[in-house]
N, C-alpha and C positions, 0 to 999 in steps of 0.2 A: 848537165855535164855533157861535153860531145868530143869527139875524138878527129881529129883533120885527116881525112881519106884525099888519096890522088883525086884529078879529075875534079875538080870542088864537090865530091860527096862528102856528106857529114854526118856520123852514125851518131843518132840521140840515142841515150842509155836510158833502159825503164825505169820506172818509178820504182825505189825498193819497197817491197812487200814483206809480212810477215816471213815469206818461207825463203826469202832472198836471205834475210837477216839473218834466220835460224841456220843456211845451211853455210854462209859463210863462218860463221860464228865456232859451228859446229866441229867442220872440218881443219880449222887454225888450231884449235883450241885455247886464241889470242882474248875470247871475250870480246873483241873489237868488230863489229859489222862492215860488211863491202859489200858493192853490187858484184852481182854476177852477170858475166856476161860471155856469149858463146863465141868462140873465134872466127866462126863460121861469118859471125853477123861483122864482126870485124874487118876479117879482109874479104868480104863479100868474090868470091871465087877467084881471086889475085892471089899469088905469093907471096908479096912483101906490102906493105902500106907506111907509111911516114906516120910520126905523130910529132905534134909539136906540143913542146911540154917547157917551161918555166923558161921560153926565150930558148932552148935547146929543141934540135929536130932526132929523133930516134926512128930508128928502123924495123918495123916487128915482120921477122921473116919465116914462114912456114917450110920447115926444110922435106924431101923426098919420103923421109920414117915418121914425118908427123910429129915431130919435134916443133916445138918455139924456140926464134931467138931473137933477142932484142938487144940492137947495137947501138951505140951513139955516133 
């Protein structure tokens, strides 16, 4: 899985491991597994980053208080 970064960078997401699984799992409390992944690694020192997703482009934008927000 990779995520489409400005600039043709292109974040590969780690392999899920046991404690990836345990701590998604844990903190939903959906039973359902997801990676995790740190925002940091995301918008690698940017504010905003495009992603492109099912033929749609979205916008994930890091606001002044450290908030997420992601627009279509």
């Amino acid at each position: 899985m990779s995520i489409a970064l400005p600039a043709s960078h292109t974040l590969s997401l780690p392999a899920r491991t046991p404690a990836h699984t345990q701590a998604a799992s844990g903190s939903h409390g959906t039973g359902s597994s997801a990676a995790s992944v740190n925002s940091t690694e995301i918008l690698r020192g940017q504010k905003a980053v495009e992603i492109n997703h099912n033929g749609s482009t979205y916008r994930l934008q890091a606001t002044r208080l450290g908030k997420l927000i992601l627009t279509k």
